[in-house]
C-alpha positions as CSV (number, residue, x, y, z in Angstrom):
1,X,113.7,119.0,148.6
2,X,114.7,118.4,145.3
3,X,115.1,121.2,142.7
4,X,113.8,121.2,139.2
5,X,116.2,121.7,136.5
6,X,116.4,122.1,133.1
7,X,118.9,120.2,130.3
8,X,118.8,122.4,126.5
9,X,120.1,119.7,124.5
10,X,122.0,121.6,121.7
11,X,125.1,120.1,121.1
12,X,125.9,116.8,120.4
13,X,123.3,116.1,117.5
14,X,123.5,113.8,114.8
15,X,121.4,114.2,111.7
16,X,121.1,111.9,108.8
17,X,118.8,111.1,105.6
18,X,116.2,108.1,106.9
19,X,117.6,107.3,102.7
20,X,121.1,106.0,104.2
21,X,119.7,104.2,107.1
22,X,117.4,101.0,107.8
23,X,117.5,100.8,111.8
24,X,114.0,101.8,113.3
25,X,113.5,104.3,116.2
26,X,113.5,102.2,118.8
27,X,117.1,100.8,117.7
28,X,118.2,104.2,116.9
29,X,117.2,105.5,120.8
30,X,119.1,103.1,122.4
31,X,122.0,102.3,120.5
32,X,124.5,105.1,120.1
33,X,127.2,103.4,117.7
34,X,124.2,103.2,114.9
35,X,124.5,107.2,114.4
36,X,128.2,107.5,115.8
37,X,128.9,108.3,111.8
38,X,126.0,110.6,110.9
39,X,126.6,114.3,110.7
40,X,127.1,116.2,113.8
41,X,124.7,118.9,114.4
42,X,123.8,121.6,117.1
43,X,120.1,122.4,117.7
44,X,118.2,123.8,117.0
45,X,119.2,123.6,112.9
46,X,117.5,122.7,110.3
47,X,118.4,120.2,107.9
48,X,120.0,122.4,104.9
49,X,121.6,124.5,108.1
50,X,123.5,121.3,109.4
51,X,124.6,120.5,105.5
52,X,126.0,124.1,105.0
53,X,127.2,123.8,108.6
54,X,129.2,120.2,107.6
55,X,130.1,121.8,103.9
56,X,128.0,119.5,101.6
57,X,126.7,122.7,100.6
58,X,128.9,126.1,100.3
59,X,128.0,129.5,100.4
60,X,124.0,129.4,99.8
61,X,123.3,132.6,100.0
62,X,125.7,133.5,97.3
63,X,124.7,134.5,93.8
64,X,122.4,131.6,92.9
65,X,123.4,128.7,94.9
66,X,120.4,128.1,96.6
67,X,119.3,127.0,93.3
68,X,121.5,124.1,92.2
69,X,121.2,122.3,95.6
70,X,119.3,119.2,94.8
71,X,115.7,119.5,96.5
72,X,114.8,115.0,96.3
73,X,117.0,114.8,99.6
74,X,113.9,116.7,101.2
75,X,111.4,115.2,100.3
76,X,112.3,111.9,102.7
77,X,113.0,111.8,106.2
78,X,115.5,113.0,108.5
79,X,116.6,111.5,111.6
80,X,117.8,113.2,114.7
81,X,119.6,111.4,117.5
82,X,121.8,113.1,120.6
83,X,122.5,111.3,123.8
84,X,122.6,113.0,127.2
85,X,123.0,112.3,130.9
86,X,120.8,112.4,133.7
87,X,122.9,112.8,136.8
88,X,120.0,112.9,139.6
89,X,117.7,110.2,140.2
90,X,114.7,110.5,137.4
91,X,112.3,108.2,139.6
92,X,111.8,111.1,142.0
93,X,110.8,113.7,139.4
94,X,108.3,114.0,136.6
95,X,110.0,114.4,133.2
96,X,109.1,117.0,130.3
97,X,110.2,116.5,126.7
98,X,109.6,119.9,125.5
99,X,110.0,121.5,121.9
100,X,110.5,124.5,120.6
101,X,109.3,123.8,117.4
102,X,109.4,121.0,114.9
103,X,108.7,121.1,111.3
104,X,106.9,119.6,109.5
105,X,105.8,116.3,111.4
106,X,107.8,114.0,113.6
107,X,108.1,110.4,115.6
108,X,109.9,111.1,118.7
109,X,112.0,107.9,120.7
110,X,113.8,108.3,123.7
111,X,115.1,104.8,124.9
112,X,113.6,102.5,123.0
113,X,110.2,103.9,124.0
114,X,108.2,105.3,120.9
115,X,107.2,108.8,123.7
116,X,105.2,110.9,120.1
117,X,104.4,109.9,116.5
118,X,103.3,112.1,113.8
119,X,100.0,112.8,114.9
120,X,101.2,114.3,117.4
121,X,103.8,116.8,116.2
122,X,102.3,118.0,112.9
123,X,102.5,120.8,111.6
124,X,105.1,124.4,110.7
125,X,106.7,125.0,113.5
126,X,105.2,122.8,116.1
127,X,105.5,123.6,119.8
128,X,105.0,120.8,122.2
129,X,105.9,118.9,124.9
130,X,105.4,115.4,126.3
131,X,105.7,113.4,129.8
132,X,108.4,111.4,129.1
133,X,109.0,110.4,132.8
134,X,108.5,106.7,131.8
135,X,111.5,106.6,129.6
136,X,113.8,109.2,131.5
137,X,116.8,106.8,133.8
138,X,119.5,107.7,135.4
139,X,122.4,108.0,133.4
140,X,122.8,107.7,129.8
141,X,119.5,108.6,127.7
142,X,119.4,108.3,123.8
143,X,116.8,110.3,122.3
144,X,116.1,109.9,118.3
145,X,113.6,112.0,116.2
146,X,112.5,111.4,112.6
147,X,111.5,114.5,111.1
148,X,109.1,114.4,108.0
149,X,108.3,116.7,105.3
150,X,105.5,118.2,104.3
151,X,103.3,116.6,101.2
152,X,102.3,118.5,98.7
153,X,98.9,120.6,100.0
154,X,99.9,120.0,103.7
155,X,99.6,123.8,105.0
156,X,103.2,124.4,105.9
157,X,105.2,127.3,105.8
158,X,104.6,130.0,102.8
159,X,106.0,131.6,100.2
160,X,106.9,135.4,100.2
161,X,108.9,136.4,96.6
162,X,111.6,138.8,98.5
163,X,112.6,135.5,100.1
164,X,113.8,132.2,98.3
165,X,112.5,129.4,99.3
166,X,115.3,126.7,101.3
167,X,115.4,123.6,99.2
168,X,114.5,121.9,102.8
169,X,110.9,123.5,103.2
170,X,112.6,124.7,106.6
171,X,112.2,121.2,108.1
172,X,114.1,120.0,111.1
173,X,113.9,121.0,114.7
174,X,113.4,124.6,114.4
175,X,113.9,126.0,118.0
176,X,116.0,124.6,121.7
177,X,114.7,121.6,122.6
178,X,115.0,120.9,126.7
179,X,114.1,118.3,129.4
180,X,112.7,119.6,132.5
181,X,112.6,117.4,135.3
182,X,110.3,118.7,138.1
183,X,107.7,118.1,140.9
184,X,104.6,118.9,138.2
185,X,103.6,118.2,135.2
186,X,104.9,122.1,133.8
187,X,106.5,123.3,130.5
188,X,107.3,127.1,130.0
189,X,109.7,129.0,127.0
């Protein structure tokens, strides 16, 4: 029998603004070289947390630097690419893409195979999760995720005056995202 398992894909990330880039999702989840000079990331982060993280932006949280840090940057989208391995033979399992949460809206790739778009993640803090045992093979798997902001009047996260606002409305993948290959069709924390 084979046993479930569960891959957390947190390191290895690469994160950059859709502003720099012209490849589309599908070329972005199958060839790595295309994001080999992004910024690297570990997830979950969001965007601002991978700039302060890479040192485009120092010491946010100090006096009023949260301030100057330009907020245009935000308003396009973000792309997300990490590659992983699958040691075990995929064929015999079903495959979960599972998220912890996404914000604000996102179109989701994993080997050239458009798996979500942003109908289906939308929303603060999105928790989902998707079959992706199509797309899953053996061995090296690309997955890329462009993550889009909220427009004005989309009900995203809110404002409390104790707490400044990120420049980044929060937006990026928020909590772990993991595949879990397994017998069923089952997706827990």
């Amino acid at each position: 029998m084979i046993k479930p398992y569960d891959i957390s894909l947190t390191d290895n990330w690469k994160v950059q603004s859709s502003e720099c880039i012209s490849e589309s999702g599908d070329a972005l989840s199958t060839d790595p070289v295309l994001s080999l000079d992004w910024l690297p990331a570990k997830g979950p982060s969001t965007i601002l947390g991978t700039l302060v993280e890479n040192k485009v932006y120092e010491d946010p949280y100090f006096g009023e630097n949260l301030k100057v840090i330009p907020t245009d940057q935000f308003k396009v989208p973000w792309w997300y690419t990490i590659t992983f391995d699958i040691e075990k033979n995929p064929a015999e399992l079903f495959a979960t893409l599972c998220f912890g949460g996404i914000n604000y809206k996102a179109i989701v790739w994993l080997n050239g195979k458009r798996i979500a778009d942003s109908n289906d993640i939308e929303g603060a803090y999105k928790i989902t999760s998707f079959d992706v045992s199509a797309a899953i093979i053996a061995g090296n798997n690309m997955l890329a995720i462009e993550v889009i902001p909220p427009k004005p009047g989309d009900f995203s996260i809110g404002f409390v005056d104790w707490n400044p606002a990120p420049p980044d409305g929060n937006m990026g993948i928020f909590r772990p995202v993991n595949l879990k290959l397994h017998r069923g069709f089952v997706c827990s924390g």
